[in-house]
C-alpha positions as CSV (number, residue, x, y, z in Angstrom):
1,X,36.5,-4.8,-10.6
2,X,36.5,-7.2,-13.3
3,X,35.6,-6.1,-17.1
4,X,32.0,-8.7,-17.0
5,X,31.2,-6.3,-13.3
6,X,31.8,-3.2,-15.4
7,X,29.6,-4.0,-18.5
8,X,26.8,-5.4,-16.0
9,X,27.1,-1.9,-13.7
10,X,26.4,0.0,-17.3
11,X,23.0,-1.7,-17.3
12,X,22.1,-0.2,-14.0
13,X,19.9,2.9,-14.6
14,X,19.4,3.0,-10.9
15,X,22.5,2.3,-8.3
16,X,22.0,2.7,-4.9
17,X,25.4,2.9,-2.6
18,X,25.2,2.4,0.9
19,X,22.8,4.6,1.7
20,X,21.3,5.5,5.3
21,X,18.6,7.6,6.1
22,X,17.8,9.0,9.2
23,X,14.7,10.7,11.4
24,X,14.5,12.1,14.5
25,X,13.0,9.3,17.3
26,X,9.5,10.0,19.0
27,X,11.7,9.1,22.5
28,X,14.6,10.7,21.2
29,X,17.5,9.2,19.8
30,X,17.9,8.4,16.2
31,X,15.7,6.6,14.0
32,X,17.6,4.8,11.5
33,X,14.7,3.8,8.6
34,X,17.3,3.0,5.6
35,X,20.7,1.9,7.3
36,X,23.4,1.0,4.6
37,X,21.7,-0.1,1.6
38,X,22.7,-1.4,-1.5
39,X,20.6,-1.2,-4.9
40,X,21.0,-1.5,-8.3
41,X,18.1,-1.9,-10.8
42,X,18.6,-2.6,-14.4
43,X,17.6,-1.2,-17.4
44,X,14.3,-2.9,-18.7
45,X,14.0,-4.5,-14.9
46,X,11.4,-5.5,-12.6
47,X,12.6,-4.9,-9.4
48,X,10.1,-6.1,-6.1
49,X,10.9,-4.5,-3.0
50,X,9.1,-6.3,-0.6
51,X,8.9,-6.6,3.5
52,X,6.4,-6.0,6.3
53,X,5.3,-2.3,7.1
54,X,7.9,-0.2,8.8
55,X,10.8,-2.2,7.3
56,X,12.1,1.1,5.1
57,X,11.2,0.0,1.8
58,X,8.3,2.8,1.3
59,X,11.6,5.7,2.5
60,X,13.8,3.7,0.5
61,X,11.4,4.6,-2.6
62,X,10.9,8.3,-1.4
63,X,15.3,8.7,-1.1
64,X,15.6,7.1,-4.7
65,X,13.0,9.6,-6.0
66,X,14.4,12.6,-4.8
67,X,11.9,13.4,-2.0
68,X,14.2,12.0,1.0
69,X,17.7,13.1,1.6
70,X,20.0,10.5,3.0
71,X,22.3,11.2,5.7
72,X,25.1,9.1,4.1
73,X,25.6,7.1,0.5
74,X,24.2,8.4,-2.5
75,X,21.4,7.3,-5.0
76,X,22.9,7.3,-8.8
77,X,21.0,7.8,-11.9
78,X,22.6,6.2,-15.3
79,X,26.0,6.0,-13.3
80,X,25.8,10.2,-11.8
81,X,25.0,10.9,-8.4
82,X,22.0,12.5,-7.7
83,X,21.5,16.3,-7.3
84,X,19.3,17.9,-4.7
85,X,18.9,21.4,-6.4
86,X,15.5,22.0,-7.9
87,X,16.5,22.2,-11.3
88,X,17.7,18.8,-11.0
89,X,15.1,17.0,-9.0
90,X,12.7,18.2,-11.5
91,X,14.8,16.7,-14.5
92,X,15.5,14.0,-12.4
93,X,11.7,13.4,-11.8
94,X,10.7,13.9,-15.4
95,X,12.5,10.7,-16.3
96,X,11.5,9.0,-13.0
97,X,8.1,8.6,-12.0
98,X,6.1,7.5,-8.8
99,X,2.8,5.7,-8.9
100,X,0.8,6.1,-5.4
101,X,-1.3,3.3,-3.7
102,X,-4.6,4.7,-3.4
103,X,-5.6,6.5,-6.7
104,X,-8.6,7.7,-5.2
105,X,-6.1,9.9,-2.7
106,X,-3.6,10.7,-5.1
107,X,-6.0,11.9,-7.8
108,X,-7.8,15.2,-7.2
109,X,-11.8,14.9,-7.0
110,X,-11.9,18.2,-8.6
111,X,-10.1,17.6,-11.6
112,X,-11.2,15.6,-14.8
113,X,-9.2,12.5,-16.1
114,X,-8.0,15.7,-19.0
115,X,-6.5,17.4,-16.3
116,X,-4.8,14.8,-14.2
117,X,-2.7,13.3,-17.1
118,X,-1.9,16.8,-18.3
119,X,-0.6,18.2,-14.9
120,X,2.9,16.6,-15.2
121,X,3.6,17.7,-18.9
122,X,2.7,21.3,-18.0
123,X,4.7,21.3,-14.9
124,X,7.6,20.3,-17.0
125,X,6.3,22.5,-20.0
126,X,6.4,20.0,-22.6
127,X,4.7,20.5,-25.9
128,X,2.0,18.7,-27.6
129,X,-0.5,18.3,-24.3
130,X,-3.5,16.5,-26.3
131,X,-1.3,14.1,-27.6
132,X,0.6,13.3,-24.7
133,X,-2.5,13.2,-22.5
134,X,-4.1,11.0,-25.2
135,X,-1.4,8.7,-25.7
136,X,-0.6,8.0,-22.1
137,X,-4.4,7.0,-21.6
138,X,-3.9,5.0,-24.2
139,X,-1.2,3.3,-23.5
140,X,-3.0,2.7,-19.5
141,X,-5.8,0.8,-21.4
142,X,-7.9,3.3,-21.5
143,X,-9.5,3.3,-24.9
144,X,-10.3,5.3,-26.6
145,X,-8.8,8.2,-24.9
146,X,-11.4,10.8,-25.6
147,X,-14.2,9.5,-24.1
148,X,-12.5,9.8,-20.5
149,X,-11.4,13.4,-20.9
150,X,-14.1,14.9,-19.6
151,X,-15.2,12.3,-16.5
152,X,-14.2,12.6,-12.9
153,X,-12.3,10.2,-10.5
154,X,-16.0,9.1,-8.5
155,X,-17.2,8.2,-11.9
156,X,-14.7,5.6,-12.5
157,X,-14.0,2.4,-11.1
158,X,-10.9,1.5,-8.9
159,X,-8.9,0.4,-11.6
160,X,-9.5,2.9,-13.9
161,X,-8.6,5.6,-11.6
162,X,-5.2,3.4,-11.0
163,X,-4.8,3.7,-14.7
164,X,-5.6,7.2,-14.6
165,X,-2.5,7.4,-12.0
166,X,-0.6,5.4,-14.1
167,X,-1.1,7.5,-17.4
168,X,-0.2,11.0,-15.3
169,X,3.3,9.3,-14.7
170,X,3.1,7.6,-18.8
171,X,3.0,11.5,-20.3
172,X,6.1,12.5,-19.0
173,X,7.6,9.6,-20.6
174,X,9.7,8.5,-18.0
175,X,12.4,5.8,-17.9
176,X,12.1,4.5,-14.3
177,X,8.4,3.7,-12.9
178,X,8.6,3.9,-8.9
179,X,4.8,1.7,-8.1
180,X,4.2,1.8,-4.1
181,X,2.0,-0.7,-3.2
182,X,0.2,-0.5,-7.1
183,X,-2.4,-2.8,-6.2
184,X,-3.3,-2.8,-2.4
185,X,-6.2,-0.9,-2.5
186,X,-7.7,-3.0,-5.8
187,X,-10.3,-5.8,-5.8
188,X,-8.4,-9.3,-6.8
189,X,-10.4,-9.4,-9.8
190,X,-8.5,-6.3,-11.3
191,X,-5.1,-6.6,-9.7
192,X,-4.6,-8.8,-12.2
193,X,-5.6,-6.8,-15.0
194,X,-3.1,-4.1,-13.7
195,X,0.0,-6.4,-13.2
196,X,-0.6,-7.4,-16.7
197,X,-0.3,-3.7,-17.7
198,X,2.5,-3.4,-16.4
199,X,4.7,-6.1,-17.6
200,X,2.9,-4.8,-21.3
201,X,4.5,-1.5,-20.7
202,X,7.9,-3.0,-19.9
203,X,7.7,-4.7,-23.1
204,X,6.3,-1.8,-24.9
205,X,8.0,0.9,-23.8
206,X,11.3,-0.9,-21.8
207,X,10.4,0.6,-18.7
208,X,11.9,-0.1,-16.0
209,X,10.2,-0.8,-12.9
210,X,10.6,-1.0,-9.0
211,X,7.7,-2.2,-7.5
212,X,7.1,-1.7,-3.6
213,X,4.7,-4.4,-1.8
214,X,4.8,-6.5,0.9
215,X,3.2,-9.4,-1.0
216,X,5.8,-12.1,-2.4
217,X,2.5,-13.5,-4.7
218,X,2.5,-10.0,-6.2
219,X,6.3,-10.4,-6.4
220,X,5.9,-13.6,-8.0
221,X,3.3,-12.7,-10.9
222,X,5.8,-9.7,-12.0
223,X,9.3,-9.5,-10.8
224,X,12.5,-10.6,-12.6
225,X,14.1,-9.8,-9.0
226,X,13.2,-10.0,-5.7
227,X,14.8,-7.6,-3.0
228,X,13.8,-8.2,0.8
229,X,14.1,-5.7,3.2
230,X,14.2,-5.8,7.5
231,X,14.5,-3.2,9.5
232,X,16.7,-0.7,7.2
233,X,17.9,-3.3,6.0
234,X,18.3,-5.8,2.6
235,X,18.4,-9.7,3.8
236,X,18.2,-11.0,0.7
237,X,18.1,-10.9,-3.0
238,X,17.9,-12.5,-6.0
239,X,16.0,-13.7,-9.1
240,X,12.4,-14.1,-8.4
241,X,12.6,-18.0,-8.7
242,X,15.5,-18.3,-7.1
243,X,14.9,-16.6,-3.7
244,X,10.6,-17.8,-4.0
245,X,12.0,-21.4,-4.5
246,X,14.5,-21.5,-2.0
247,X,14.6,-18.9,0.2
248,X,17.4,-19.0,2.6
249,X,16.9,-16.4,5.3
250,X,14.5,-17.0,7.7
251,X,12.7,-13.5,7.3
252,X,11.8,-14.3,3.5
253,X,11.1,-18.1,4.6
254,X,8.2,-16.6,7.4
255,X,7.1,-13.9,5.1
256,X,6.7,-17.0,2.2
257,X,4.9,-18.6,4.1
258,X,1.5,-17.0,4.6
259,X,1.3,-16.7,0.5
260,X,-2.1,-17.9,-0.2
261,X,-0.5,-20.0,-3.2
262,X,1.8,-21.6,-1.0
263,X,-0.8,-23.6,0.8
264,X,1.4,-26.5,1.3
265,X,3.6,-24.8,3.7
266,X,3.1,-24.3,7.3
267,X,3.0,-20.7,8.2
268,X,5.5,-19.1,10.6
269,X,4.0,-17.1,13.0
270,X,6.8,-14.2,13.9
271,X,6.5,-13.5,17.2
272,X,5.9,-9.7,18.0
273,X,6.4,-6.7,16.5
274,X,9.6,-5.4,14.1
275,X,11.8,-3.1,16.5
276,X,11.8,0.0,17.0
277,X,14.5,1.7,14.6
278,X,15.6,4.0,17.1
279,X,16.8,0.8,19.1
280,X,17.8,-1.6,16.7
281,X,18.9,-4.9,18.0
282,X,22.4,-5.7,18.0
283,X,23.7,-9.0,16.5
284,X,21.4,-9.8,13.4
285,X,18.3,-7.1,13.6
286,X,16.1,-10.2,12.8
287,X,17.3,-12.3,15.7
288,X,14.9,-11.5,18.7
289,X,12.0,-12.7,16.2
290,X,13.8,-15.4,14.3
291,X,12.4,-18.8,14.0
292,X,15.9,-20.3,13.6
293,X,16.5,-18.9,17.0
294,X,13.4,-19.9,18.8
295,X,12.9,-23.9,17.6
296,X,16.9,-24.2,18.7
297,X,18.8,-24.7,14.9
298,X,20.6,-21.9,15.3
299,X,22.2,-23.4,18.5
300,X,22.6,-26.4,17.1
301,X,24.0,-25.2,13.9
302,X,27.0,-23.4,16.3
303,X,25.9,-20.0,15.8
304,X,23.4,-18.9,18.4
305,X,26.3,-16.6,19.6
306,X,27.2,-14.7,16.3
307,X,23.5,-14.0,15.9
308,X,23.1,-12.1,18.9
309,X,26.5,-10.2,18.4
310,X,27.3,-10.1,15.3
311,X,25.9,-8.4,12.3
312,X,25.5,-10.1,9.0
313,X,27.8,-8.6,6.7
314,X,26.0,-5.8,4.3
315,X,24.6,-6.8,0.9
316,X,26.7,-5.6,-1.7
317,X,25.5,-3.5,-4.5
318,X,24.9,-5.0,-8.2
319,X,23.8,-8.8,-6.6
320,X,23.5,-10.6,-9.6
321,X,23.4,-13.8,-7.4
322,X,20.7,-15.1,-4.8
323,X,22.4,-13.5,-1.4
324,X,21.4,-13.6,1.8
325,X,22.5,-11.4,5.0
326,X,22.2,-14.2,7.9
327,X,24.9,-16.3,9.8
328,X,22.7,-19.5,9.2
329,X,23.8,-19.0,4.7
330,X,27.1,-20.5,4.2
């Protein structure tokens, strides 16, 4: 390992080494939902994690917080291996926290806004609740603090109860934000408003951030790097300009393709549904769906072969450089 490799891995507050994790299959067999990953994320970083439903990204979140064990690799935290006892995971999730889709689900209907951002710092048993509680609201965008204390989730709007979410994870004062899906269930009018905030608390508070959608725009508005996931699986990565400007596998060029704000490109329709992860495909995973398959440039390109037997070499970890996992890539 060269000495630039080093002092770049000493930015990495999250590492991810090949990491696989498995479930039992409806059918039987073995379902393989992560299946030798490799993920770094950098201190002060805005990481998108994005791909259709079912392509692992949502238990790739869940193992990196703790609430998934992987049946081989291991997740790192600034450079040590993860611990699974409960002393440790509840360290380990004071500094890293998770922000839920739907606020209205993840925010109790009995509880006031008071209570919600208070129930991590007395978990943990951290001092100074009011101002914590305060403070986190605060920094949400909910001003002033005090005059939300006392409401209840039905008696805010959608994007205050996100922010409500948001402040619950801001009072711990975490390092790492995990955000799954932080906008989905918001009206376009305030996604905006809450992709602002957070790029203000990465500035702010140098969060660091790994943001799980499947929408590239989203990606686009917020990420410094984009991470694209198939089956288990990363296919590509890179800067956010880099891979949205020229993609180069043909999973990120179809999923590109249906952005709204790329209206100039003709979408690819994907024919059928991802794969079952109990019987992943052999060859490239993406190949029984691939448009460089279908319209004949993989044949002509002399490769038709290696994508139906051979898999694409993993990803490595650290990818500082737009990768791509597919035969077509040179």
């Amino acid at each position: 390992m060269t000495a630039e490799a080093v002092d770049k891995s000493e930015d990495n507050v999250i590492e991810v080494e090949n990491l696989s994790v498995t479930f039992p299959g409806r059918g039987g067999g073995v379902a393989r939902a992560v299946d030798g990953v490799n993920l770094s994320v950098r201190r002060g970083e805005i990481v998108a994690l994005v791909g259709e439903s079912g392509c692992g990204k949502t238990t790739l979140a869940r193992t990196i917080l703790g609430l998934e064990k992987p049946a081989d690799g291991e997740v790192r935290f600034n450079r040590e291996p993860l611990s699974y006892s409960g002393r440790a995971l509840k360290k380990y999730r004071n500094n890293v926290q998770l922000v839920l889709q739907d606020p209205t689900g993840a925010l109790n209907p009995r509880h006031s806004v008071y209570e919600a951002v208070a129930e991590g710092p007395r978990t943990h048993g951290m001092d100074d609740e009011p101002g914590r509680v305060s403070r986190a609201l605060s920094q949400a965008g909910m001003r002033p603090p005090e005059r939300f204390f006392l409401r209840y989730p039905h008696e805010l709007s959608g994007g205050q109860r996100q922010r409500v979410v948001i402040a619950g994870a801001l009072a711990l004062e975490p390092q790492v934000i995990i955000a799954d899906e932080p906008v989905s269930s918001l009206d376009a009018s305030v996604r905006g408003e809450i992709l602002a905030l957070m790029l203000k608390l990465r500035e702010d508070l140098g969060l660091t951030l790994l943001v799980v959608t499947h929408d590239l725009g989203l990606a686009w508005n917020i990420a410094d790097r984009i991470v694209v996931m198939y089956l288990g699986r990363v296919v590509e990565e890179g800067p956010t300009e880099e891979v949205l400007s020229n993609p180069q596998h043909p999973y990120t060029k179809a999923l590109l393709s249906v952005v709204p704000e790329m209206e100039q490109v003709e979408p690819i329709v994907l024919t059928g549904e991802a794969p079952d992860p109990t019987k992943i495909p052999s060859g490239c995973r993406f190949h029984p769906r691939c448009q460089a398959v279908k319209n004949g440039e993989a044949e002509k390109a002399g490769i038709l072969e290696l994508c139906k037997t051979q898999s694409p070499s993993i990803l490595p970890p650290d990818a500082t450089q737009h990768v791509s996992a597919c035969h077509l890539v040179k």
